[in-house]
C-alpha positions in Angstrom: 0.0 0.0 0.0 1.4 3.7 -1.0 2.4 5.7 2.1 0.4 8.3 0.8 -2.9 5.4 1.6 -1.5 4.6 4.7 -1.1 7.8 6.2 -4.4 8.9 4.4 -6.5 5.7 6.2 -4.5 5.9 9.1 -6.1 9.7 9.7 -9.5 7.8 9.6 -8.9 4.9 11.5 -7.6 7.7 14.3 -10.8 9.6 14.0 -12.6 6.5 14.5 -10.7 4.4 17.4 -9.1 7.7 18.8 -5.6 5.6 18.7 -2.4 7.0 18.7 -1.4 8.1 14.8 1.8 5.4 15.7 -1.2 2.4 16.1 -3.1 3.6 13.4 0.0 3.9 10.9 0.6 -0.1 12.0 -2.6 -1.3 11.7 -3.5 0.0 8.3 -0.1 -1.5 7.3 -1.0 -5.1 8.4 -4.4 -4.7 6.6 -4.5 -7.6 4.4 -6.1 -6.2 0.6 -10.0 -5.0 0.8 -10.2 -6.0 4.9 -12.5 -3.0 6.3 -10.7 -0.2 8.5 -13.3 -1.2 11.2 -14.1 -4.6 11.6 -17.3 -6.2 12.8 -16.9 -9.0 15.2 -16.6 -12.3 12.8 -18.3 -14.4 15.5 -21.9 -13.2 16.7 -21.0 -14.4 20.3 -18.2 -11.7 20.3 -20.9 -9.2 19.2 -23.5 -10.3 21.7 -20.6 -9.7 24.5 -19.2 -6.6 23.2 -23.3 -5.5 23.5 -22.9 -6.7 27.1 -19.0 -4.8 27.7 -20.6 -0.9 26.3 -23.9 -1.7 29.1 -21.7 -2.1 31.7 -19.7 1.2 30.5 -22.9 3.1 30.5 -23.4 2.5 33.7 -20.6 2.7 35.3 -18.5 5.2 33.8 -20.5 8.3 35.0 -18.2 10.8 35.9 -15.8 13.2 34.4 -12.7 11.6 32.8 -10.2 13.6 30.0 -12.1 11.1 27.7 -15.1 10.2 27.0 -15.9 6.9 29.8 -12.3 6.7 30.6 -11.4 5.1 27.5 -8.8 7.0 25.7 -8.7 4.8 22.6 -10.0 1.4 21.1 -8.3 -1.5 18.9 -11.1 -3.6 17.4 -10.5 -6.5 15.5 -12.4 -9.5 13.9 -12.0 -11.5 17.0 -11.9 -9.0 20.0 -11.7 -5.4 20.9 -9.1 -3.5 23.1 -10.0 -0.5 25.4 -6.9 1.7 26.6 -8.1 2.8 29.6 -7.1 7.1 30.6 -6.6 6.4 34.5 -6.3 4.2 37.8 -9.6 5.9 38.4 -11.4 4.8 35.3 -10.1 1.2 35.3 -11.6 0.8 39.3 -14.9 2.0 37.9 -14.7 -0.3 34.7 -13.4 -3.3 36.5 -16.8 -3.1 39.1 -18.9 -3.0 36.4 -17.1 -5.9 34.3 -16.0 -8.6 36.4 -18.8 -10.5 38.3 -19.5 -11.1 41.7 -22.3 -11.8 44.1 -24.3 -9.8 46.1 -26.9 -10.8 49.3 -29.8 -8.7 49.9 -30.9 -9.9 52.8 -31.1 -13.3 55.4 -33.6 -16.0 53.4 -33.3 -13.8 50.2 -31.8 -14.7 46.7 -28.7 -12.2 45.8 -27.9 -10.3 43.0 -25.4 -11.0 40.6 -22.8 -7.7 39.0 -21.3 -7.9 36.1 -20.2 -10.0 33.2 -21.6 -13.4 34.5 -19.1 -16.3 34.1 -16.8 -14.0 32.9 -12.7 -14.3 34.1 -9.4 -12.7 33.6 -7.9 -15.3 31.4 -4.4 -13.3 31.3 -2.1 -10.5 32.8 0.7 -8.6 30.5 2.9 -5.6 31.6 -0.2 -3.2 30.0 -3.4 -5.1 31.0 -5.8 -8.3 31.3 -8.0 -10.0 28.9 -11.0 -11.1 29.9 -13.1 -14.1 28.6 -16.4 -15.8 29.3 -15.9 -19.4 30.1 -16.4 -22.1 27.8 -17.9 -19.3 25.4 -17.1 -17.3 22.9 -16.3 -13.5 23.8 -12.6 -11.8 24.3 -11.9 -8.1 25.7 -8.8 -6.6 26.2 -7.9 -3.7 28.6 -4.9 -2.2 28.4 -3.5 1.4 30.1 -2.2 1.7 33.0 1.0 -0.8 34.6 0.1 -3.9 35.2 0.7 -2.9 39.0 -2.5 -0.4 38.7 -4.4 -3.3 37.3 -3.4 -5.7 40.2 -3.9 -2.7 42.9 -7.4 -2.3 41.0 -8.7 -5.7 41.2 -7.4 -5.9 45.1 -9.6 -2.7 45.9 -12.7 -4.6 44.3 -12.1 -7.3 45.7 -11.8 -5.8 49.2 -15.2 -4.2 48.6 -16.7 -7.6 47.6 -15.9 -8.5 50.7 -16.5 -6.1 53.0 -19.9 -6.4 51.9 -20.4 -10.0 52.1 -20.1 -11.4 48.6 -18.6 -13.7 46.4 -16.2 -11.9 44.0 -17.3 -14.7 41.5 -14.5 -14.0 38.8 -11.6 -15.0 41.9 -13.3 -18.5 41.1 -11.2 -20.1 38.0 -12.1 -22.0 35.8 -15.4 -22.9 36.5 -19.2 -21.3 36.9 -20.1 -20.5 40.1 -23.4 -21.6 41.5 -24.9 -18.6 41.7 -24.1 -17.8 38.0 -25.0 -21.0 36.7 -28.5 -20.1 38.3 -28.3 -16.7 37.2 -27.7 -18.1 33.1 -30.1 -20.8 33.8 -33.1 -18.1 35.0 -32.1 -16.2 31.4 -31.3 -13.2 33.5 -28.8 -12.0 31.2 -30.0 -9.5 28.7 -28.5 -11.0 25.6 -31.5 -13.5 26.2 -34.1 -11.3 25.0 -34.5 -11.4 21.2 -35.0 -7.7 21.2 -31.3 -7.2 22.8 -29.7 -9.8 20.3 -31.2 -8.0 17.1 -29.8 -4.6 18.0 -26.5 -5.8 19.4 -25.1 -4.5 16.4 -25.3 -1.0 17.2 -23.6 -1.4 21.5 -20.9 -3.6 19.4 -20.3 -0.9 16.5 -20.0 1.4 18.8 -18.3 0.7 21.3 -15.6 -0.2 18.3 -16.0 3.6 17.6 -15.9 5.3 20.4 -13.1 7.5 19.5 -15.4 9.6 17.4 -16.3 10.9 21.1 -13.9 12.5 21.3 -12.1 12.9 18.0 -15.2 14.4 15.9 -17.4 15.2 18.7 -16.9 17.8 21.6 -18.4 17.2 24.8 -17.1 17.5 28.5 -19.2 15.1 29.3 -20.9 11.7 28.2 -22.7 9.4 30.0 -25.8 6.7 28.7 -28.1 3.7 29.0 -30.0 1.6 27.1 -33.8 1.0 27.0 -36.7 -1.1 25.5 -34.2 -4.5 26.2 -31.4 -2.6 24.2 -33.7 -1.2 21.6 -32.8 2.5 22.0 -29.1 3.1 23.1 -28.7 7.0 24.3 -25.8 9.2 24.4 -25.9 11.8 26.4 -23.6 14.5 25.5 -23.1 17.5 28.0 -21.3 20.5 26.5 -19.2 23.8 27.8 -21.9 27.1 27.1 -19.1 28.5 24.8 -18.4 25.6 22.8 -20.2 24.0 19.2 -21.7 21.2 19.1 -20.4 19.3 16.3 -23.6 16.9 15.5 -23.2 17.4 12.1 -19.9 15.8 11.7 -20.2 13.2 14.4 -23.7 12.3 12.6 -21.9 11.6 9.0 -19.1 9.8 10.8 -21.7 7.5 12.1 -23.5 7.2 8.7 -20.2 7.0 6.6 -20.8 4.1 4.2 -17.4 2.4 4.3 -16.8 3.1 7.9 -19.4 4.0 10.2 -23.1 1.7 11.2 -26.2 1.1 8.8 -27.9 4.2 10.6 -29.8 6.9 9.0 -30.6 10.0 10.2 -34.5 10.3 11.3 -35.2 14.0 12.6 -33.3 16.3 15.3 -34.6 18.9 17.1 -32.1 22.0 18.5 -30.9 22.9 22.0 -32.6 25.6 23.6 -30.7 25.7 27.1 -32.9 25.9 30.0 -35.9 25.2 27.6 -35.5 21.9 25.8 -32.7 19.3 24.9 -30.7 18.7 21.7 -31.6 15.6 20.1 -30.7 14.1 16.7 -32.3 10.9 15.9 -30.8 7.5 14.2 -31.9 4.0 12.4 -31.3 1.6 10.8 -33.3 0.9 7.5 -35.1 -2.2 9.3 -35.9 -0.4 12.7 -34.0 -3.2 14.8 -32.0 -0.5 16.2 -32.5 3.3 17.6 -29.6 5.7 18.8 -30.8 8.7 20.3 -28.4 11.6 20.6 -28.9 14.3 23.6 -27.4 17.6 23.7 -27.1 20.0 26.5 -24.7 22.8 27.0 -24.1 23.2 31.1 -21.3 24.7 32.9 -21.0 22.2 36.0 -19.2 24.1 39.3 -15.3 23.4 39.6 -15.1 25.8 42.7 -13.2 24.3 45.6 -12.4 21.0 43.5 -9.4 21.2 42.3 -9.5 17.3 41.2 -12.5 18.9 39.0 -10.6 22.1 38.1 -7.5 19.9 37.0 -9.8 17.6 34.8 -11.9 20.4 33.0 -8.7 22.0 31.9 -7.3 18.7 30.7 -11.0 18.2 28.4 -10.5 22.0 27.2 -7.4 20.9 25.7 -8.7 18.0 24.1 -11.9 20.1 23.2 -9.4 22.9 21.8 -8.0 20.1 19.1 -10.6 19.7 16.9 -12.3 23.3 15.3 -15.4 23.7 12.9 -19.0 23.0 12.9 -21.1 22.0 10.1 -24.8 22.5 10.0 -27.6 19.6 10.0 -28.9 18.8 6.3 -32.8 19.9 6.3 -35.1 16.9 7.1 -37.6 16.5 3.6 -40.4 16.8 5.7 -39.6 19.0 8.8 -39.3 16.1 11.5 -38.0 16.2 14.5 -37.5 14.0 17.7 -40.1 15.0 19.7 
């Protein structure tokens, strides 16, 4: 491939993944002849989990990080995906929502089961863990900080199992625990419902993209969740007051034919602060899958904090990277999101 390709894709696959231009150069270079930039998962088990992994970051990851969720970049592949994780900070709050353990409610009551269910750290490097389901499909990589922060990570979770009086059930190796083979056996995961496994495509695609969070896009601040049994995934996308907004371009990124998801723009509606949120509305052609965008431009207090002072300068200097804003094509017919 010319170096003039390389370095061409390689600006893509950074806008995409948010990886460092080094990564990107490498992986466009290893691309064997017509593989995508962005790979799907080749196995619809790595799909279903990867659905699972961006849940448990929507719900844990809820508090401001230099990057979007704490995730500074992403390495997808056809058989797993890497997060890089920013922090010590981000990887405790990723690690309680990932590994699974057991919880009691109360004498004569049944627990409840956290996390990735059956789910264990299948191996330690210098940069990270990989975690797989057992006896299942389903890889993730995290990678980041020293292998000592992951260690000193896992100990605090542990200790807070504990300390609680549960099982931390992914300290059990190589085997199920009870609790989770009862869990599976009741269905209670959510990538049992049909609903859930028709619209995994969009949590997988993207969590493979979440770069474009931070690399197209311009908030301070995301956080999420899913709803209708992983129907509707929604972004919620808190901005500075003297900042753009950027939905245009983060909305063609996501529509891009050769690299982003089958989703179509459906209607949008503009921010009015104090009155009414920013929303821009997207589907697929067959309606398996909704992603609803939400905008809101707030200044949240940094007085007195200076953890929060410290961070909000380090996202203004992200922020401060990428310039412009395009406007929203007109919808044919005027629609909006409601």
């Amino acid at each position: 491939m010319p170096s003039a390709q390389i370095s061409r894709r390689a600006h893509t696959y950074v806008r995409y993944t948010g990886a460092p231009r080094q990564l990107a150069s490498n992986v466009v270079a290893a691309l064997a002849p017509g593989a995508p930039l962005i790979p799907a998962p080749a196995e619809h088990e790595q799909l279903l989990f990867e659905s699972e992994v961006l849940y448990h970051v929507l719900s844990t990851q809820r508090d401001f990080f230099e990057y979007p969720f704490g995730i500074q970049y992403v390495e997808p592949t056809a058989d797993d995906v890497r997060l890089h994780v920013e922090s010590a900070r981000s990887l405790d709050l990723l690690l309680s929502g990932l590994l699974p353990c057991y919880m009691p409610v109360g004498p004569g009551e049944r627990g409840e089961l956290y996390g990735l269910c059956g789910v264990r750290i299948c191996a330690r490097t210098e940069r990270g863990i990989e975690l797989r389901r057992l006896g299942r499909p389903g890889s993730l990589k995290l990678t980041g900080p020293s292998r000592r922060c992951f260690a000193q990570a896992e100990a605090r979770l542990l200790e807070r199992v504990e300390d609680n009086g549960g099982q931390a059930c992914w300290r059990t190796e190589g085997r199920w625990t009870d609790q989770e083979r009862r869990w599976d056996a009741d269905r209670q995961p959510l990538v049992y419902e049909p609903i859930w496994r028709d619209a995994a495509w969009l949590p997988s695609g993207l969590l493979r993209r979440l770069g474009l969070l931070h690399t197209v896009a311009v908030p301070q601040l995301v956080t999420g969740h899913e709803n209708r049994l992983g129907e509707w995934w929604i972004l919620e996308l808190d901005h500075f007051a003297d900042t753009g907004l950027r939905r245009a371009e983060l909305v063609q990124a996501l529509t891009d034919a050769d690299h982003g998801l089958p989703l179509q723009l459906r209607g949008y509606r503009d921010c009015k602060p104090g009155e009414s949120l920013g929303l821009v509305l997207l589907q697929d052609q067959a309606e398996t899958a909704t992603l609803q965008l939400r905008y809101d431009r707030f200044d949240y207090p940094a007085k007195g904090r200076t953890d929060r002072t410290e961070m909000f300068a380090a996202i203004r200097q992200r922020i401060s990277k990428v310039t412009g804003e395009a406007q929203l094509p007109p919808m044919p017919d005027g629609r909006a999101t409601g």
